[in-house]
C-alpha positions in Angstrom: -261.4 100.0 -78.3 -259.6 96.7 -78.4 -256.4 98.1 -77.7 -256.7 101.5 -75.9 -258.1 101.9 -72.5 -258.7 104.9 -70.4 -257.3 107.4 -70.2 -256.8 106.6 -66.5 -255.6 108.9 -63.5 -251.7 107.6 -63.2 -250.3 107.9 -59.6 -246.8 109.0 -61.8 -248.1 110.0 -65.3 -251.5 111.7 -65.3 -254.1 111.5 -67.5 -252.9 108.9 -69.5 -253.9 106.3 -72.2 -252.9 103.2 -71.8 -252.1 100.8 -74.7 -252.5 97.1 -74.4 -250.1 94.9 -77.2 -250.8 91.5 -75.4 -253.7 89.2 -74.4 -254.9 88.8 -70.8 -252.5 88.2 -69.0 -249.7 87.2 -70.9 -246.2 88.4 -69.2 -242.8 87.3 -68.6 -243.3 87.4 -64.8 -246.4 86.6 -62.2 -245.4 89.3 -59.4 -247.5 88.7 -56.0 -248.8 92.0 -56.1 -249.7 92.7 -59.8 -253.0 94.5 -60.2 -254.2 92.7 -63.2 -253.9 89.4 -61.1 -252.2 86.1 -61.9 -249.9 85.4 -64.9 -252.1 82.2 -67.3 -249.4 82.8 -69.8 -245.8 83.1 -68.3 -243.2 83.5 -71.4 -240.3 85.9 -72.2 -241.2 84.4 -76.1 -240.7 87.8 -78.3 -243.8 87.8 -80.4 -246.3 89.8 -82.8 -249.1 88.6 -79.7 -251.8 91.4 -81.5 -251.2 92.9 -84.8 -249.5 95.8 -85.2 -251.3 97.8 -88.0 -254.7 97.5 -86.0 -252.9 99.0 -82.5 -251.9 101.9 -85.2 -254.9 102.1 -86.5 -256.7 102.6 -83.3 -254.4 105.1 -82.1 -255.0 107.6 -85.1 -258.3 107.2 -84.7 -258.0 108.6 -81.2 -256.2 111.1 -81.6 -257.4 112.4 -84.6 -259.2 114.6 -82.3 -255.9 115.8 -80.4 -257.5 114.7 -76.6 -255.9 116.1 -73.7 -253.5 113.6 -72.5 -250.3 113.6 -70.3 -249.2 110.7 -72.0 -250.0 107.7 -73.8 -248.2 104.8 -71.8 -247.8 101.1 -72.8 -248.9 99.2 -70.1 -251.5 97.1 -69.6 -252.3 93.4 -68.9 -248.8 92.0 -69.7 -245.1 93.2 -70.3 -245.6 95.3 -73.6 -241.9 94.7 -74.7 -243.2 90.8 -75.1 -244.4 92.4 -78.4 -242.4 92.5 -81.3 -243.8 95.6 -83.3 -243.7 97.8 -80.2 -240.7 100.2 -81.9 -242.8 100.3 -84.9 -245.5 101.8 -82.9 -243.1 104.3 -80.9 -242.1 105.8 -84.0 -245.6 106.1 -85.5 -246.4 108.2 -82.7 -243.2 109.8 -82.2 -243.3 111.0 -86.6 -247.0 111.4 -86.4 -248.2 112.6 -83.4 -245.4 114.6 -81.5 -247.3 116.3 -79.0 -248.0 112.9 -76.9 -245.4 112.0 -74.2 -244.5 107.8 -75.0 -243.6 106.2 -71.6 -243.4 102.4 -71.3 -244.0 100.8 -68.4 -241.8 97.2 -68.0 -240.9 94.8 -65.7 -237.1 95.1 -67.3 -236.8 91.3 -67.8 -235.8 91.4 -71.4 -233.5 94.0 -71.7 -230.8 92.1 -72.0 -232.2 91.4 -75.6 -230.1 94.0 -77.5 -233.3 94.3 -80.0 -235.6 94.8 -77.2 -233.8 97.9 -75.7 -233.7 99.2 -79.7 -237.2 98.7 -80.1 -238.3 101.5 -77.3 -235.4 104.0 -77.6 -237.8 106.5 -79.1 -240.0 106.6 -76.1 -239.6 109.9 -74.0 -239.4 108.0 -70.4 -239.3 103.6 -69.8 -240.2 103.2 -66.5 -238.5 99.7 -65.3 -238.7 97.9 -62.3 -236.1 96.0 -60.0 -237.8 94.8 -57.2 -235.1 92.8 -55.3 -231.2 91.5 -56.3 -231.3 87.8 -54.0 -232.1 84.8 -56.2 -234.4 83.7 -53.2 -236.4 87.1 -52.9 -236.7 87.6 -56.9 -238.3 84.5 -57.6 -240.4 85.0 -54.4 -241.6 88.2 -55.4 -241.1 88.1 -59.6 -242.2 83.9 -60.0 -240.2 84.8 -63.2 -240.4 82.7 -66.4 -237.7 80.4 -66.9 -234.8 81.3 -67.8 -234.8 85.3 -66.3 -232.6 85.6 -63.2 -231.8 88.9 -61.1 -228.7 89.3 -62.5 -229.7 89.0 -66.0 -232.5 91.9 -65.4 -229.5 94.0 -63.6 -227.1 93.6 -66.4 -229.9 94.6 -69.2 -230.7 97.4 -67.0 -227.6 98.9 -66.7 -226.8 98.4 -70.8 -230.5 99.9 -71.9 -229.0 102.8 -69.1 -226.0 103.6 -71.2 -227.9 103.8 -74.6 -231.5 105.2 -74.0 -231.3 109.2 -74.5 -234.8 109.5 -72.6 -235.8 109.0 -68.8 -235.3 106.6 -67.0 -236.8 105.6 -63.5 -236.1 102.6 -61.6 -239.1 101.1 -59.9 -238.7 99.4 -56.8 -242.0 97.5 -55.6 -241.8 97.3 -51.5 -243.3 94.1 -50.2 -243.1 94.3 -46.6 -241.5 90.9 -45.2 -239.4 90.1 -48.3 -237.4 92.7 -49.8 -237.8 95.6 -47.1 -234.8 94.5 -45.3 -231.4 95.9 -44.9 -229.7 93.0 -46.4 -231.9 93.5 -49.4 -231.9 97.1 -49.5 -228.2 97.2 -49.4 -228.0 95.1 -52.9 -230.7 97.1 -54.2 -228.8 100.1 -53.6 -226.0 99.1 -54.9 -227.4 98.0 -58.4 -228.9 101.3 -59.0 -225.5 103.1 -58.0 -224.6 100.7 -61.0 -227.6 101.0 -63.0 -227.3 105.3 -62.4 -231.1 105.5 -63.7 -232.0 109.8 -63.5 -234.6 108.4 -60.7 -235.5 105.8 -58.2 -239.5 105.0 -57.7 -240.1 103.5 -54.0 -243.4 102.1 -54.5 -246.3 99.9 -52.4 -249.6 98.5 -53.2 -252.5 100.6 -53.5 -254.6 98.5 -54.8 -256.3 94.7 -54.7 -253.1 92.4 -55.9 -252.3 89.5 -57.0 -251.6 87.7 -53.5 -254.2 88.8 -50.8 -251.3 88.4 -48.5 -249.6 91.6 -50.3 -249.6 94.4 -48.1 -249.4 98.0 -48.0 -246.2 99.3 -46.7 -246.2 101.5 -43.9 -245.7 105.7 -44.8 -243.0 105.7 -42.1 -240.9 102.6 -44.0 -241.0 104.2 -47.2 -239.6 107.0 -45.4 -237.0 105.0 -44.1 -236.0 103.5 -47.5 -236.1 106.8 -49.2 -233.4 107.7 -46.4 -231.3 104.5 -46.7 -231.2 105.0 -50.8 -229.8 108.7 -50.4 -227.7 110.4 -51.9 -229.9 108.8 -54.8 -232.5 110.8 -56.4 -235.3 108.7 -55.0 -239.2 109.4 -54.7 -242.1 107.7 -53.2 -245.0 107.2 -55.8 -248.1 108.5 -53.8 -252.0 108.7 -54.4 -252.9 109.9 -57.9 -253.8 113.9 -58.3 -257.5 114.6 -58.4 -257.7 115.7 -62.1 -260.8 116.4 -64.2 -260.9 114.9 -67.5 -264.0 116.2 -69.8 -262.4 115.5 -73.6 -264.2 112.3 -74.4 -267.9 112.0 -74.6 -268.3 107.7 -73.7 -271.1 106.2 -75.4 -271.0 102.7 -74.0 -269.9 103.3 -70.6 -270.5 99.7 -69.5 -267.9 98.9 -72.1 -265.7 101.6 -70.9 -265.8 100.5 -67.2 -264.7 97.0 -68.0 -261.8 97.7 -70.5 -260.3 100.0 -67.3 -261.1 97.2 -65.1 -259.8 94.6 -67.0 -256.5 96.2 -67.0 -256.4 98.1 -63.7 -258.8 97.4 -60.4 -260.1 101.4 -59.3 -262.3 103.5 -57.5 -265.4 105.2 -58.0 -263.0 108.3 -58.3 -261.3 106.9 -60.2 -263.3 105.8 -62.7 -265.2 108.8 -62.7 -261.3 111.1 -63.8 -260.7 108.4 -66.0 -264.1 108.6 -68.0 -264.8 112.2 -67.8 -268.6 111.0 -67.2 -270.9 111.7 -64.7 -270.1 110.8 -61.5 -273.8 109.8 -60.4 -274.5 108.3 -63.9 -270.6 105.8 -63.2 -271.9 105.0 -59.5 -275.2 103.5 -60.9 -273.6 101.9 -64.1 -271.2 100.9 -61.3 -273.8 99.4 -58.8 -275.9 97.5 -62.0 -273.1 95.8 -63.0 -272.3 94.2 -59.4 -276.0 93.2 -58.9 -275.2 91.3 -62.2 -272.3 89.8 -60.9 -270.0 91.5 -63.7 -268.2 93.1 -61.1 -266.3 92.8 -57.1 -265.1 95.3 -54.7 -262.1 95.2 -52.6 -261.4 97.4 -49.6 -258.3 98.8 -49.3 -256.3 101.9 -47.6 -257.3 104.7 -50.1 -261.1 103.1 -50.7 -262.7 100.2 -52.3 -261.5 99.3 -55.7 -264.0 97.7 -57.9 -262.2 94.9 -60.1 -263.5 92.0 -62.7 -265.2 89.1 -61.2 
């Protein structure tokens, strides 16, 4: 698959799989703590980046053979909204295969593109972010393409708000040290009061970032922000359930290990829910392609994470 990967154990989604509409790693920010690592193409340049008819295609051929998913989520290496034929997409799945939850995943920087926010108001739930409200901290923490500013991403945000007919949950990204204080919380809290998405996401690294300076934030802060953002429906994102997936039989499963890890550094767990392969057969597919040097780990709070060299 060129364009699919997974499905993958999502902390918020499930079993889902994930579709890819731009090259590694092109985005219209280079967040400290992203997962797929840093941004070599920073540009908020709308764009037909992969071709639309082969993403279709790929997609019917999946699920010609209705897998058990929870959803299939654009995600990926990039900001899928970057794409111009992602509406075209939505609505292929949304007139051909109904049964599929569509959730996008987005940093929120383009919103304020009136064709952007058109182009994914089929999906069932867009899952922005809005990780801080100062000029200082945004471009601290975002490192943003030129041209997006905080109050550009609040103002798109609030207008996608009023015309979406779906879900919509407002991630915020806790880095501990930068936008964890009350000075920053208070704005923060204040643009979702004017945002009014139907949930706040308090979320914190769980796994190898961008910055090796990025660190976990503490269970009893998260707490503490959860409090402070009251009465706002807020939740904190935690570990992913342990879910067994069995639907799809993987024939290459070196090939399968690298498109998850290309998009999304995991464990052996994982990797192993993700697949629905053996769990001994992954751990020695696993170990062969470190010896080869294909592969790196990373220790972190919930286990080591095994990422692209």
């Amino acid at each position: 698959m060129k364009y699919l990967f997974g499905p993958v154990n999502s902390r918020r989604l499930g079993i889902s799989l994930g579709v890819d509409l731009v090259p590694y790693k092109t985005c219209s920010l280079n967040c400290v703590y992203c997962e797929c690592g840093d941004t070599t193409e920073i540009t908020s340049t709308i764009a037909e980046y992969v071709l639309t008819d082969d993403v279709i295609s790929e997609l019917d051929a999946y699920l010609t053979g209705s897998p058990r998913l929870d959803a299939i989520t654009f995600s990926g290496s990039g900001v899928p909204t970057l794409h111009a034929g992602i509406g075209r997409i939505i609505s292929h799945l949304k007139d051909n295969h109904p049964r599929y939850m569509v959730a996008v995943l987005t940093n929120g920087t383009l919103f304020w593109k009136p064709d952007v926010r058109k182009s994914i108001s089929r999906a069932d739930v867009v899952i922005p972010s809005l990780d801080a409200v100062s000029r200082d901290i945004f471009f601290k923490i975002a490192r943003p393409a030129p041209g997006i500013t905080p109050e550009l991403v609040v103002e798109g945000l609030a207008e996608f708000r009023k015309e979406f007919g779906g879900l919509m949950f407002l991630e915020i990204f806790i880095v501990p040290g930068l936008n964890d204080s009350i000075a920053e919380l208070s704005k923060l809290r204040e643009s979702c009061s004017f945002i009014r998405p139907d949930k706040i996401q308090i979320n914190s690294i769980d796994r190898p970032g961008s910055e090796d300076w990025v660190k976990p934030a503490e269970q009893e802060k998260l707490l503490e922000i959860k409090e402070f953002f009251k009465p706002l429906d807020v939740e904190i994102i935690g570990k992913p359930a342990h879910r067994q997936f069995t639907d799809r039989h993987v024939s290459n499963l070196t090939k399968s290990i690298i498109a998850v890890l290309r998009r999304r550094p995991s464990t052996m767990e994982d990797l192993c829910t993700s697949l629905g392969a053996d769990a001994e057969e992954v751990k020695q597919t696993v170990e062969l392609m470190m010896e080869a040097g294909m592969i790196a780990v990373a220790k972190l709070e919930r286990g080591e994470f095994y990422r692209m060299a």
